[in-house]
C-alpha positions as CSV (number, residue, x, y, z in Angstrom):
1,X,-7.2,24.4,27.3
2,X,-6.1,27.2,29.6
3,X,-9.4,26.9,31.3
4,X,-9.1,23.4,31.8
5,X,-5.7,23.5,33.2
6,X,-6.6,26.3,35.8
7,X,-9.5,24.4,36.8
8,X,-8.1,20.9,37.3
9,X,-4.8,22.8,39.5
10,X,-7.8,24.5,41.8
11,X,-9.1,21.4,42.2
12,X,-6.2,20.0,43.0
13,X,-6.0,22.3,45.6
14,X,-9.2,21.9,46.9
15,X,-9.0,18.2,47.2
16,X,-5.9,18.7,49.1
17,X,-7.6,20.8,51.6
18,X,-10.2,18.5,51.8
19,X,-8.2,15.7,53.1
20,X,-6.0,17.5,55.0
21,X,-8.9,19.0,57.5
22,X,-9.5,15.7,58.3
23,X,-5.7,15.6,59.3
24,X,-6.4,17.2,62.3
25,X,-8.8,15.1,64.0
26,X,-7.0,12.6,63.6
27,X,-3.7,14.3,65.0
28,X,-1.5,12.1,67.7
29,X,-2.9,8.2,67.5
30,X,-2.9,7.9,63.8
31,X,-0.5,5.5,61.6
32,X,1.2,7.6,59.7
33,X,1.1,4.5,56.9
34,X,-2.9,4.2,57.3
35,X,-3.4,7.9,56.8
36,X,-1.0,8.0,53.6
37,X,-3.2,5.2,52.2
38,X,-6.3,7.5,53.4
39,X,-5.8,11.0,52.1
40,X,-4.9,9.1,48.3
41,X,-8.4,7.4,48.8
42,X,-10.5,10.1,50.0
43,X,-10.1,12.3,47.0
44,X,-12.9,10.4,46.0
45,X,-15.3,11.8,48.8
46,X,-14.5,15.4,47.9
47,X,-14.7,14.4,43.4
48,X,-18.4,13.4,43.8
49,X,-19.9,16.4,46.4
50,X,-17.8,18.9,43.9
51,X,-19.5,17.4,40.5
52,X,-22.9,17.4,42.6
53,X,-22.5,21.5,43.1
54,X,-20.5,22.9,40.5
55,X,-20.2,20.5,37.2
56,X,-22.8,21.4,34.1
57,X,-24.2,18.0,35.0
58,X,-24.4,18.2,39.3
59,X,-27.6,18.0,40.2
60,X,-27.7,20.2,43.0
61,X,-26.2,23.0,40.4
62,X,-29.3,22.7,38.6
63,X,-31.7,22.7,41.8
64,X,-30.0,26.0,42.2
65,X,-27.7,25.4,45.1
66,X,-24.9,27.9,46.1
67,X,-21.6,27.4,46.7
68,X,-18.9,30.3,45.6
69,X,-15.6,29.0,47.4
70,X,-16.0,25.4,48.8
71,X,-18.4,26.3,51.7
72,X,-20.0,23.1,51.1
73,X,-17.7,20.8,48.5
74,X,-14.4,21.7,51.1
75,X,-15.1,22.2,54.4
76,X,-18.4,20.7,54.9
77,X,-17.4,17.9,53.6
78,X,-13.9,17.7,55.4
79,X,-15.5,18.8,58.5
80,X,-18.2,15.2,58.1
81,X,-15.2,13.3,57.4
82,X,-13.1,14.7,60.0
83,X,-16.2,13.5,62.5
84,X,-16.2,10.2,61.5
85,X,-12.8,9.5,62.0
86,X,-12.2,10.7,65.6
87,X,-15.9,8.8,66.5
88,X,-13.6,5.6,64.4
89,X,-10.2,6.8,66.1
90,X,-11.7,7.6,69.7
91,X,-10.1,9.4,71.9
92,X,-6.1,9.7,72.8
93,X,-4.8,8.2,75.7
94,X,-6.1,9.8,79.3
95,X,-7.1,12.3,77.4
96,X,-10.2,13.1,78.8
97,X,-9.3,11.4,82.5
98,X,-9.7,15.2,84.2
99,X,-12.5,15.8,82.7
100,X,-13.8,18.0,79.1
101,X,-11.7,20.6,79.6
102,X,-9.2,22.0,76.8
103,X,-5.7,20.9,76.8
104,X,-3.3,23.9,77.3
105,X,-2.0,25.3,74.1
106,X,1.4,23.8,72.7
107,X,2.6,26.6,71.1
108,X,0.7,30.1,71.0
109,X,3.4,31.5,68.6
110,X,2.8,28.6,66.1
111,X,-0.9,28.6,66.2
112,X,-1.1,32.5,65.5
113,X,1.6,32.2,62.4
114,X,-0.8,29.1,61.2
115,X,-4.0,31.0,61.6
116,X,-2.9,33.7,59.7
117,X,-0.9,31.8,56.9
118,X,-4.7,30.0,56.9
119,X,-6.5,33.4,56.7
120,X,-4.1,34.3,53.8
121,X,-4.8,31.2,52.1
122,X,-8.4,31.8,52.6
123,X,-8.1,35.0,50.3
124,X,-6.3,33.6,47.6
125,X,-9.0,30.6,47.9
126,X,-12.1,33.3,47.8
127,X,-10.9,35.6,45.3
128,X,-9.4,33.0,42.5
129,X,-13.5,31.5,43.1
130,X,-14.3,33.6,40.6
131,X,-11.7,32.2,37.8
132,X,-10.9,35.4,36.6
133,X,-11.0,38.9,36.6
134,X,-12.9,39.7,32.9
135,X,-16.2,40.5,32.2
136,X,-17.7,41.1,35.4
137,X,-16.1,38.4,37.5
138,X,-13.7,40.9,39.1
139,X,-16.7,42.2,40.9
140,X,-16.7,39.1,42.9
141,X,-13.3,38.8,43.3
142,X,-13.2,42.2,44.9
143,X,-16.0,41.5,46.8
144,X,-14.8,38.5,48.2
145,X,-11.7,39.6,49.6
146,X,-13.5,42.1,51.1
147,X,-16.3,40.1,52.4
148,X,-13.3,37.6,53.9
149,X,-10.9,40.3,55.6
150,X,-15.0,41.2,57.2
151,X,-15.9,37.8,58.0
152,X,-12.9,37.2,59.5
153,X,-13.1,40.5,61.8
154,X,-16.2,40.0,63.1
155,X,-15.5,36.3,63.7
156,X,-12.5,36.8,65.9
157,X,-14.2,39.8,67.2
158,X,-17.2,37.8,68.8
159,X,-14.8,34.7,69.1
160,X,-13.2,37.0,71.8
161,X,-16.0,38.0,73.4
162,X,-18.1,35.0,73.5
163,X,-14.5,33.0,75.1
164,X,-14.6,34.9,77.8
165,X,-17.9,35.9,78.5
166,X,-18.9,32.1,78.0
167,X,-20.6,30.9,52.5
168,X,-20.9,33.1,50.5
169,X,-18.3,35.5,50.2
170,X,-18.7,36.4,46.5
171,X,-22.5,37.6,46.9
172,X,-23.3,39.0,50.5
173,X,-23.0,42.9,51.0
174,X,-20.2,44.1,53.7
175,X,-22.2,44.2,56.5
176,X,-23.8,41.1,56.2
177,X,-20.2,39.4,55.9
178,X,-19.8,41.1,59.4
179,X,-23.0,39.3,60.8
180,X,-22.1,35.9,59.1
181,X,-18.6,36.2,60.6
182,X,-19.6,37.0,63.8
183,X,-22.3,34.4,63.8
184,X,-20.1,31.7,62.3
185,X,-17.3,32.5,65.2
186,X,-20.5,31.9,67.9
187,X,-21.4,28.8,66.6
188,X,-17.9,27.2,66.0
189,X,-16.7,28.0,70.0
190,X,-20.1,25.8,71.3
191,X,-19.2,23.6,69.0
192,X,-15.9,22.7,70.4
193,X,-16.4,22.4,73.8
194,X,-20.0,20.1,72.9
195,X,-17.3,18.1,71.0
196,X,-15.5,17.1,74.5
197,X,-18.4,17.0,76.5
198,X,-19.4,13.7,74.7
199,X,-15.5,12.6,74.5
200,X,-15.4,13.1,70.5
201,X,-11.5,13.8,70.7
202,X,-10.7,16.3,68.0
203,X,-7.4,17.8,68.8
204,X,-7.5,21.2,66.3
205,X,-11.5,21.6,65.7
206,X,-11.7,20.5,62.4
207,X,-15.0,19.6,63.1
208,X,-16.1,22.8,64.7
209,X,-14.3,25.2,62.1
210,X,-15.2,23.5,58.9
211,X,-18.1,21.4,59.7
212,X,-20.2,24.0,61.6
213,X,-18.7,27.0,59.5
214,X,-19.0,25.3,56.1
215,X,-23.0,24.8,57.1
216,X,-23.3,28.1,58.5
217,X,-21.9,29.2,55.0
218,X,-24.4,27.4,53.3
219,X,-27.4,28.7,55.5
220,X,-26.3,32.3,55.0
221,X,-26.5,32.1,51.6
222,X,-30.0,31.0,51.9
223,X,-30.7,33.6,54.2
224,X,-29.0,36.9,52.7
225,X,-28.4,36.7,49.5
226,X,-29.5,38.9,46.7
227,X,-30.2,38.5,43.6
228,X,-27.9,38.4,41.6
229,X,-28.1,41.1,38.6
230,X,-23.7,40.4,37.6
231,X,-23.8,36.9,35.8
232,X,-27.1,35.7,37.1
233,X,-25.6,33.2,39.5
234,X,-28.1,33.2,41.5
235,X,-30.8,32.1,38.4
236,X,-32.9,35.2,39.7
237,X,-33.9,33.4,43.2
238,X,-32.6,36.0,46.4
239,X,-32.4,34.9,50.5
240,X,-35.1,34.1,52.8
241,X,-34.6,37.8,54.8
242,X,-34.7,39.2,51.1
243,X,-37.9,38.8,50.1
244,X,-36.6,35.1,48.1
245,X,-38.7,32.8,49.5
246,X,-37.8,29.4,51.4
247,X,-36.8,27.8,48.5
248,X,-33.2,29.2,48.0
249,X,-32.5,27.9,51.9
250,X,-34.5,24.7,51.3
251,X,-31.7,23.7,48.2
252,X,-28.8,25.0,50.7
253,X,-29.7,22.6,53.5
254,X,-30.6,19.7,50.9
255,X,-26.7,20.4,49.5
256,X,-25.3,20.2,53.3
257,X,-27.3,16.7,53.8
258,X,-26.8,15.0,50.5
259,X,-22.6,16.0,51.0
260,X,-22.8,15.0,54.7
261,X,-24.4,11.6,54.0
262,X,-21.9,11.0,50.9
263,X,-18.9,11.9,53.4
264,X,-19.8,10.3,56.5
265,X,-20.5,6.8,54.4
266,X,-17.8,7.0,52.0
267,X,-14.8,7.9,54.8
268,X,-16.1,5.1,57.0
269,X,-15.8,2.9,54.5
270,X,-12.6,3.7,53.5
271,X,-11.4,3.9,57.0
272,X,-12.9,0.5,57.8
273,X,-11.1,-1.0,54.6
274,X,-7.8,0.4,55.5
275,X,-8.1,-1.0,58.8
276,X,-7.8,-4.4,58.0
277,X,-5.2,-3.9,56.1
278,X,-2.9,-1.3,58.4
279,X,-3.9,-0.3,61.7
280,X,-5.3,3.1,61.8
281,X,-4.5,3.4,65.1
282,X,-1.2,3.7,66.8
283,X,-0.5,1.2,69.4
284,X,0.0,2.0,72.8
285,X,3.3,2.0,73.1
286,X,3.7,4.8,70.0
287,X,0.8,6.4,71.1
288,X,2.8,7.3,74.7
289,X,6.1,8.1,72.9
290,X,4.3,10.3,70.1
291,X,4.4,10.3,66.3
292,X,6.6,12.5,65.8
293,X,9.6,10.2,67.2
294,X,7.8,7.1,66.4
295,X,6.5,7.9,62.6
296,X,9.5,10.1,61.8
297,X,12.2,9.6,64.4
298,X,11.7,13.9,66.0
299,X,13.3,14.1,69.5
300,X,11.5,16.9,71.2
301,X,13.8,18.4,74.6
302,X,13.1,17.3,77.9
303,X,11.9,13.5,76.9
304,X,14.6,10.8,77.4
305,X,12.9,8.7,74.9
306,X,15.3,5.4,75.9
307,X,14.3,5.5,79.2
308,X,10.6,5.6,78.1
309,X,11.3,2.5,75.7
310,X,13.4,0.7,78.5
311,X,9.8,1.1,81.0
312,X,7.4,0.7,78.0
313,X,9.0,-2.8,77.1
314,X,9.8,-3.8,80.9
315,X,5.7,-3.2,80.8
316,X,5.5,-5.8,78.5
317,X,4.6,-2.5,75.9
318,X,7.2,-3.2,72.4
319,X,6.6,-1.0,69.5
320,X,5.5,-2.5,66.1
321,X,8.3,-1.1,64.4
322,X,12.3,-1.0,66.4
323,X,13.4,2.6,65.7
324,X,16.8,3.5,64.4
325,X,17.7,6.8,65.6
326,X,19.1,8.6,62.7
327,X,20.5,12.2,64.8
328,X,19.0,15.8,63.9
329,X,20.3,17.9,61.2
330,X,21.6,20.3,63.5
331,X,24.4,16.8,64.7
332,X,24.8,15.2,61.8
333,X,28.8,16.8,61.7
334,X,29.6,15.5,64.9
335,X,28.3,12.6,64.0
336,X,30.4,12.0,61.2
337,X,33.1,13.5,62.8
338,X,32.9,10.9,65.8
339,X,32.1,7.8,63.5
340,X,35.6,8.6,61.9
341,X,37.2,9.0,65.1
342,X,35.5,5.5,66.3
343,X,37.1,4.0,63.0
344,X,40.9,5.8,63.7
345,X,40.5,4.2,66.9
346,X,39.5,0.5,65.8
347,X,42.0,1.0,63.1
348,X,44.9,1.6,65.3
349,X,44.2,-0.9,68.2
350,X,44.2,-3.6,65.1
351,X,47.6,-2.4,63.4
352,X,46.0,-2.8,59.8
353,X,46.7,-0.4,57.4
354,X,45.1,-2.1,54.7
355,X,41.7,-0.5,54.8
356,X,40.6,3.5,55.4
357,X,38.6,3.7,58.7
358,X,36.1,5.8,56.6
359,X,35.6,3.6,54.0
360,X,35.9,-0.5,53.5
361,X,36.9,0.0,49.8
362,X,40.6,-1.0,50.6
363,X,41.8,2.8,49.7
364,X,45.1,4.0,51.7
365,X,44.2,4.7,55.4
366,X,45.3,8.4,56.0
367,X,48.6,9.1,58.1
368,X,48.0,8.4,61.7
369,X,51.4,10.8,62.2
370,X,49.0,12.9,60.5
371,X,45.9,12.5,62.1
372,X,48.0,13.0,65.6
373,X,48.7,17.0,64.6
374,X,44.9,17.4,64.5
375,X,44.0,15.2,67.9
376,X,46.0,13.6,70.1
377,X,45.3,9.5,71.2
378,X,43.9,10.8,74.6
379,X,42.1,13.6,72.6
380,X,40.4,10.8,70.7
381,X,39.6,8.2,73.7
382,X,38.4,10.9,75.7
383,X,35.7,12.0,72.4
384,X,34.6,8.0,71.4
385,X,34.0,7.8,75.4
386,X,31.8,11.0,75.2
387,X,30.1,9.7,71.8
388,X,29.5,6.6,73.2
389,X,27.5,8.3,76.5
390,X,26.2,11.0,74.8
391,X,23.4,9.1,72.8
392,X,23.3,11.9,70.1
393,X,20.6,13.2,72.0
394,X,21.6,16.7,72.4
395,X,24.4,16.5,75.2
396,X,27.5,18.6,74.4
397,X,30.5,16.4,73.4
């Protein structure tokens, strides 16, 4: 059973990923609700393409097709789905009303810890391909990590030098790793810009990263690979630029069409569904005052986001949902503080001392004599007056 359980939790994992690539492309003018209904549906788009390439029964396993980590099964298919739903989503708001050109960066810091929390991720993904370390499976292991840590080199490497001068991880030798990497890096940065130039709005370049690598992946394999000699993975059949044949590439490319079809029909579908049930799209009004505060009440500094509502609904703009501000963690004490202060002050301008002013329960108020050693009357006006214009939003009390 201990093979079974390891292989249902990488699954798991993979399924995740699956769903969440397509996360990104829909960043900033989703429904938070739609896209919760989404990623529980779309396990199904990743279950099928994954039976199809690595189950005893998939019938592109027994055509012979290739794919060690998910080059295909993942990211391809995350990548297809990921399309789908920005062409289905269209573009955010004035985003492209200065022309193709990137946005600037929100924060560089962020996107270097994510990248290389990714990367890290991408070992662990690689190497635990192999489901094991016995026999002769630690071969791949070990080679994957290396052939990763290269891939990833020579894709930043010419990543860097193609910005500014304008997968099979478990079988492919260092070098080659280097060359796919570098390749893969080329091909991903004209995706992205080709993305804008026809106003496909995809905010992180799922599309570009996991689409185009994931087919890259495939192609390489179908180009470089060797034989192999280990575990006879490869069912004795080697690369086109190793002597293989076309055949080996012909089963790659007929993997990345069958799984492209299969995703771009079945996320549509579910996308189109869910629609008519929840708006996938944020309205307008959200769309301008962002998801985060909208979907999960985030103030970000330097937006007054009352002001916005007061102009959004004197535009005739109302959100679907009112919001209830609930304030940050880092407030929550002077909250409390000052809703106990509003409640000593209510208490004492009605001379009843039947009730607590923190509590309705009827329990003994405390000791206003009491509650004077700690602030005075004025003390407290002066604070409730302050709460009251403060709007929890930050400003010092």
């Amino acid at each position: 059973m201990g093979v079974v359980f390891a292989t249902f939790i990488f699954q798991l994992s993979f399924a995740t990923t699956a769903t969440t690539i397509v996360s990104g492309a829909m960043a900033e003018r989703t429904d938070f609700h739609a896209y919760c209904i989404f990623s529980f549906l779309n396990t199904l788009t990743y279950c099928i393409p994954a039976g199809w390439l690595w189950a005893e029964h998939g019938f592109l396993k027994h055509l012979g097709a290739l794919d060690f980590a998910g080059s295909c099964a993942v990211h391809l298919t995350g990548g297809v789905s990921a399309l789908v739903a920005a062409l289905m989503l269209k573009p955010r708001l004035r985003r492209y009303d200065n022309g193709p050109d990137p946005l600037p960066m929100g924060n560089p810091g962020n996107a270097l810890v994510g990248t290389f929390t990714l990367w890290w991720g991408w070992l662990v993904f690689n190497c635990g391909s192999s489901f094991g370390i016995s026999g002769d499976k630690w071969h791949y292991a070990g080679r994957s990590a290396v052939n990763t840590i290269n891939a990833s080199l020579g894709g930043g490497l010419a990543g860097l030098i193609y910005s500014y001068t304008k997968t099979g991880s478990g079988f492919l030798r260092s070098w080659e790793s280097l060359v796919v990497g570098a390749f893969g890096a080329i091909l991903v940065s004209i995706v992205a810009p080709l993305m804008d130039k026809y106003r496909i709005d995809d905010p992180v370049g799922a599309v570009a990263v996991h689409a185009m690598g994931g087919l890259w992946g495939m192609i390489a394999v179908g180009l470089f690979i060797d034989n192999d000699s280990l575990l006879n993975l490869t069912h004795g059949r080697s690369g086109l630029f190793k002597g293989g044949g076309f055949y080996l590439l012909g089963v790659q490319i007929l993997a990345c069409v069958a799984v492209s079809i299969w995703s771009m029909i079945t996320t549509f579908l579910i996308l189109k569904s869910i629609n008519y049930f929840v708006p996938i799209r944020l309205a307008p009004p959200e769309e301008i005052l962002g998801a985060d505060f909208v979907e999960h009440d985030v103030r970000h500094e330097g937006y007054d986001y009352e002001v916005m509502m007061t102009e959004l609904e004197r535009l005739g703009l109302k959100l679907r949902h009112p919001r209830i501000h609930n304030p940050p963690r880092s407030q929550w004490d002077d909250h409390l503080i000052l809703q106990y202060i509003e409640k000593v002050l209510v208490k004492c301008d009605s001379n009843d001392s039947s009730t607590d002013p923190l509590t309705t329960n009827g329990s003994s108020p405390p000791n206003i004599i009491a509650q004077e050693h700690f602030l005075s009357v004025e003390a407290v006006e002066q604070m409730a007056v302050l709460y009251h214009n403060s709007d929890l939003n930050g400003t010092p009390y």
